[in-house]
N, C-alpha and C positions, 0 to 999 in steps of 0.2 A: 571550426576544427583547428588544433592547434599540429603544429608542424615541426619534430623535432628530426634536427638535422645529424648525424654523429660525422667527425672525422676521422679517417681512421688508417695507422699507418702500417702499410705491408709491403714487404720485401723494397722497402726504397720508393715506393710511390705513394704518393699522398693523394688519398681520393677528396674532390671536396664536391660539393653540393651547389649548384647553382643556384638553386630556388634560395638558398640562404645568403652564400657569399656572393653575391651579385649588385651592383649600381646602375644608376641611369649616367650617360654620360651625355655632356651638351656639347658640340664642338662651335664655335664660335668663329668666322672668317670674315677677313676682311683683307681689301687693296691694302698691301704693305705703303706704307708712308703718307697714310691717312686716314680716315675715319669710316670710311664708303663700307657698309656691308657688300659683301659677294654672293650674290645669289647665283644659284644654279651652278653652285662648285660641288664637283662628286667628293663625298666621305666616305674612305673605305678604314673600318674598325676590326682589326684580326690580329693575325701575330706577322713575322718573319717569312714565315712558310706561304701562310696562307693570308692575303693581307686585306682580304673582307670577309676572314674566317666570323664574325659578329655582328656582321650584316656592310653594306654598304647603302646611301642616299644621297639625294641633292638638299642643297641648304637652300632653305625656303628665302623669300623676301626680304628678311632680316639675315640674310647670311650664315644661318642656325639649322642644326641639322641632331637632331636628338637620337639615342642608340639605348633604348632599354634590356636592363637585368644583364648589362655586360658583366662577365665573370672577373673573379678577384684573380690578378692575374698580372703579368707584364703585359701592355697592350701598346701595338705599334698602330697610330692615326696615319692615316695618307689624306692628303687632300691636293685636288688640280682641278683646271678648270683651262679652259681656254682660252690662250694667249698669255699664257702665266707660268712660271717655273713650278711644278710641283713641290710640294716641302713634307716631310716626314717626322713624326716627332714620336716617342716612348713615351708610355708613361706608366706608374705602377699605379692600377684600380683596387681601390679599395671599396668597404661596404657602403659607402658615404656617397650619394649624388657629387658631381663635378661638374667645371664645365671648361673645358681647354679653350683658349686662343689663340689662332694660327692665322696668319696674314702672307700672300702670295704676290711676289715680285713680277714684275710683267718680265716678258718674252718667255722660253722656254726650257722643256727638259726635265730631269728629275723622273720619279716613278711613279706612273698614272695612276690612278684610282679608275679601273676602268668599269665605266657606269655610262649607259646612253640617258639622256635627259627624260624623269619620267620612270628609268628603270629601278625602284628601290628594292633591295633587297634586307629585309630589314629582320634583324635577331632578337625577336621578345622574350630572351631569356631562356630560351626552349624551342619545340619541336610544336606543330601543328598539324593533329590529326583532322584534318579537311574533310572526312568522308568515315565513317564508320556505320555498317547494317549487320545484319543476322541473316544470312541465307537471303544475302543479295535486299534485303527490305520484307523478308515473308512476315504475314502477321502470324501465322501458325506452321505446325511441321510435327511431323511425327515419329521424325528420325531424333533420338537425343544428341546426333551428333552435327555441331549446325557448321557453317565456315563462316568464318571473320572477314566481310569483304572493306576493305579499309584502304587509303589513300593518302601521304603524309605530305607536307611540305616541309624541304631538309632531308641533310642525311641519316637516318637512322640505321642500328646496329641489331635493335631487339626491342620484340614485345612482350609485355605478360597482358592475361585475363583472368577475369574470375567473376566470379555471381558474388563477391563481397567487395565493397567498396574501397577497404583499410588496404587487399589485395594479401589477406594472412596467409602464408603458406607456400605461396606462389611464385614460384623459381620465373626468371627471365630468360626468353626463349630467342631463337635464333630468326632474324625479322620474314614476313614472309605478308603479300600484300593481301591471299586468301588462305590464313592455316585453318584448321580445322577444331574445335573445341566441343569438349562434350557435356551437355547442363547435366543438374543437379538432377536423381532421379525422381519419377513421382510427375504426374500430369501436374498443367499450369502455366501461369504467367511467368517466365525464368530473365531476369534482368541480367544482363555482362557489361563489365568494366572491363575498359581497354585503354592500353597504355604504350608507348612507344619510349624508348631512349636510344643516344650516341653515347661514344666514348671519346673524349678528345683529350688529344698529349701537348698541356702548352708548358714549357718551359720544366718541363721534367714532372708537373704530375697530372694528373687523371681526372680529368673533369668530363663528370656525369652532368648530361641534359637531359630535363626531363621534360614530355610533353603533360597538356592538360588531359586528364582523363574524359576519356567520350564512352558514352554507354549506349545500349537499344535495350528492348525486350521484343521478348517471341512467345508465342503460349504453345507447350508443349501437350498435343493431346492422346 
């Protein structure tokens, strides 16, 4: 399936597209004033505001801590660890993989990356619908009107559905964890696609996230 993205500019805000303008980014730590990787240093990748608004992790063995489908974007890195100065660095993300190098001075201070060891919260570019049924998991129903019982991981804003995959026609609705939807008329197997997004304001435009679509089917008799 190809994937086309448009930008588009209204009243002053520039929406863009995650799934298109998006990179992996590497962050790379180490003991300032030598070669030592850092392991088990919290990385928090967000903005200003929000500053593991892209997830936050610990940097494995190798003092490396990877952040997939970050958006194109001003992006502020935090990284600490303990017994170490925290250090902060910008940087402008583009569609290009990267990979930063930040190195932390012993004793302390600075603004934490706060992360318990273990806790990653990690941003694959999108929203994760965890949980999607048709009337709770029914295999049948004779009502055409079934509820969406769904489950997300992240914030989301709104969802659409629909019994077509492309999702033609289909306005985005106001989030709700069981709304109600009503199949296509006519007895049978009725298949729905389901979809979640956020809205997010970094640095004055509008970045849509989008989750992956998760579908069921129900036979309607």
């Amino acid at each position: 399936m190809r994937i086309i993205t448009a930008v588009i500019l209204m009243t002053g805000s520039l929406v863009l597209s995650v799934s298109a303008l998006a990179a992996d980014i590497r962050v790379q730590v180490y003991e300032r004033g030598g070669n030592a990787p850092l392991a088990n240093a919290a990385v928090c990748v967000g903005t200003s505001a929000k500053i593991d608004q892209f997830g936050a992790r610990m940097t494995d063995a190798q003092g490396s801590a990877v952040f997939s489908g970050v958006p194109r974007a001003a992006i502020l890195v935090t990284v600490s660890s303990s017994g170490y100065k925290s250090e902060q660095e910008t940087i402008v993300n583009s569609t290009s993989n990267r990979t930063l190098v930040m190195s932390l001075s012993s004793g302390g201070g600075g603004t934490p990356c706060q992360l318990a060891e273990g806790d990653n919260r990690v941003y694959e570019g999108g929203l994760l619908v965890s949980r999607f049924s048709l009337d709770a998991g029914k295999a049948t129903t004779t009502n055409a009107t079934v509820t969406l019982n769904n489950s997300v991981k992240g914030t989301v804003t709104q969802y659409r559905a629909s019994e077509r995959a492309d999702f033609a026609g289909v306005d985005w609705q106001d989030y709700s964890t069981a709304p109600s939807f009503t199949l296509s008329a006519g007895p049978g197997k009725k298949r729905v696609y389901f979809q979640v997004r956020r809205h997010a304001n970094v640095n004055g435009a509008v970045i849509e996230t989008l989750s992956a679509v998760a579908q069921d089917s129900i036979t309607l008799n």
